[in-house]
C-alpha positions in Angstrom: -10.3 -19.8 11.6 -10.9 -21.6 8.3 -8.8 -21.3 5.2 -11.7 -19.9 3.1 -12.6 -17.9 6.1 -8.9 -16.5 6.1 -8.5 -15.9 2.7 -11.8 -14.0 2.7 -10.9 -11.9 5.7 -7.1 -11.1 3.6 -8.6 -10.6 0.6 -11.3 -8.2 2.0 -9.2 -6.1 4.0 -6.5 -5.8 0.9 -9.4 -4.9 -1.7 -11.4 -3.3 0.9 -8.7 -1.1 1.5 -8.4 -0.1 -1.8 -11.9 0.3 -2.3 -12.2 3.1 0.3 -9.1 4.7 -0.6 -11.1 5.3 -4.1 -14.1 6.3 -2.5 -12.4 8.4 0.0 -10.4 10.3 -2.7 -12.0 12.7 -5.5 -9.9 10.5 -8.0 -12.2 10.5 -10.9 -13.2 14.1 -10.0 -12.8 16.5 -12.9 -10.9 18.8 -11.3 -9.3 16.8 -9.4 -7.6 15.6 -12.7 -7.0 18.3 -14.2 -5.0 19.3 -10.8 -3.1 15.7 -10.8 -2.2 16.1 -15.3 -0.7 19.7 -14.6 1.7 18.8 -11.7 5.2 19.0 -12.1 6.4 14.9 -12.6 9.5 13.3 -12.8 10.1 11.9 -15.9 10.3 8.7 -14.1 6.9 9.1 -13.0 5.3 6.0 -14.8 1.9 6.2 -16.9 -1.2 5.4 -15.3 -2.1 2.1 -16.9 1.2 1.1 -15.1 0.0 2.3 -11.9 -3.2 0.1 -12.5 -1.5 -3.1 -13.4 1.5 -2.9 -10.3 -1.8 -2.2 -7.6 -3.2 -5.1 -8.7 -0.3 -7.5 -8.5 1.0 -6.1 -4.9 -2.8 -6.0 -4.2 -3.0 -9.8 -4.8 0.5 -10.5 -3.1 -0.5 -8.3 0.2 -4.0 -10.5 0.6 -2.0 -13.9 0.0 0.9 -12.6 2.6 -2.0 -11.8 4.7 -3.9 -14.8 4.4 -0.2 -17.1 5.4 -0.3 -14.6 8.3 -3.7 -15.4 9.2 -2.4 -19.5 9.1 0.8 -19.5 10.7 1.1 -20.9 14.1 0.0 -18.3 16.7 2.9 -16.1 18.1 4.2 -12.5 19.3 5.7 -12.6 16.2 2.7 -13.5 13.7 0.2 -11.3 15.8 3.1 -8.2 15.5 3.6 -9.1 11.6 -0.4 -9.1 11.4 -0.3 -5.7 12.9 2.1 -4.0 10.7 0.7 -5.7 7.7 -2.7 -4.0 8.8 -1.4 -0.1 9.1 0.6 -1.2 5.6 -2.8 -1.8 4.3 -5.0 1.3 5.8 -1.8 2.9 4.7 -2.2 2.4 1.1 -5.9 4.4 1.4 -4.6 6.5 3.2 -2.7 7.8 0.5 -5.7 8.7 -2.0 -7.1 10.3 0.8 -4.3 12.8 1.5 -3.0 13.2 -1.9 -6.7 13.4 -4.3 -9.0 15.0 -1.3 -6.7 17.4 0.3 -4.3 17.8 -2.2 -1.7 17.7 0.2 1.6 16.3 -1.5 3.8 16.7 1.5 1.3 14.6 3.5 1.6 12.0 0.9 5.4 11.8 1.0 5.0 11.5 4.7 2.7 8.6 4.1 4.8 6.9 1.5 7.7 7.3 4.1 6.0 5.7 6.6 5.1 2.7 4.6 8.1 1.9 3.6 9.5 1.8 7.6 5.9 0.4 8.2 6.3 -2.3 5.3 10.3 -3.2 6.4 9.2 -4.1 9.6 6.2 -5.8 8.6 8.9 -8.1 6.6 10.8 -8.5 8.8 8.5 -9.4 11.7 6.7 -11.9 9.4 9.8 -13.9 8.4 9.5 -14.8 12.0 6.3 -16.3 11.4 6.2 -17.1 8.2 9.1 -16.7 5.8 6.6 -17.0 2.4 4.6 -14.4 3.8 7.8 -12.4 4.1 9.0 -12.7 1.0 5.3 -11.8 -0.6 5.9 -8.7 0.5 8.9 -8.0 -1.2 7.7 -6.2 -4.2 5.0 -4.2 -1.9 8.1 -2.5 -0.2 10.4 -2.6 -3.6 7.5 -0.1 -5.1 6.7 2.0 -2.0 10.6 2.6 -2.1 10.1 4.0 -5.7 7.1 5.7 -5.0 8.8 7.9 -2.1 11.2 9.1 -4.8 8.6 9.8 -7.3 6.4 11.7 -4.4 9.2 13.7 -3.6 10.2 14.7 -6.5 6.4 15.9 -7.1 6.4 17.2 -3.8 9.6 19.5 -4.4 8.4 20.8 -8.0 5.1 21.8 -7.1 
């Protein structure tokens, strides 16, 4: 495929992604807020402008990983690394979905779990296909490994 054509179908599926997990997920519901401000947090839990400001960066950093994916020479490696790149990404929606629509925080964890395995070997499948791309995705699986101590601790209060 084309660079622009690549960078369009990484970007897409990254924003996408998040996209759907907003529309998926009663979010911006009333209620659903007042549910989500009266949980139990950590105090390590941080604010929600934080949480808007780290999702766009790793946003950003998953589509580029995604479009040097997309570019690196074909290979078992780069079509596995493309793979687990994908279920990181349907992961990430996945998680409004559980966690804002069926208030279900112990299906959250679960999910947050499973992207951090999911996200581990996604790096280290691509840094056989592309060592950038790799390392791009650093900071995704740096935060999913905070955010599986902030679910659980959310989880276990409430």
């Amino acid at each position: 495929m084309g660079r622009i054509i690549d960078a369009a179908l990484a970007a897409g599926t990254v924003f996408g992604a998040q996209y759907l997990g907003r529309e998926i997920s009663p979010a911006e519901d009333g209620s659903t807020r007042r549910w989500y401000h009266h949980l139990n947090k950590p105090e390590f839990s941080p604010p929600a402008p934080v949480y808007a400001v780290v999702w766009t960066l790793l946003d950003g950093l998953l589509a580029w990983s995604g479009y040097r994916l997309l570019r690196a020479e074909r290979s078992c490696a780069r079509t596995a690394a493309l793979w687990l790149w994908a279920i990181c990404v349907a992961g990430v929606a996945g998680f409004p979905f559980a966690v804002f629509r069926k208030r279900r925080l112990d299906a959250g964890l679960a999910i947050c779990i499973g992207l951090v395995v999911t996200s581990g070997a996604s790096i280290w499948t691509a840094k056989k296909a592309d060592p950038a791309a790799a390392k791009l995705q650093i900071p995704f699986f740096v935060w999913l490994t905070f955010a599986v101590f902030v679910q659980e601790e959310v989880w276990r209060r409430n």
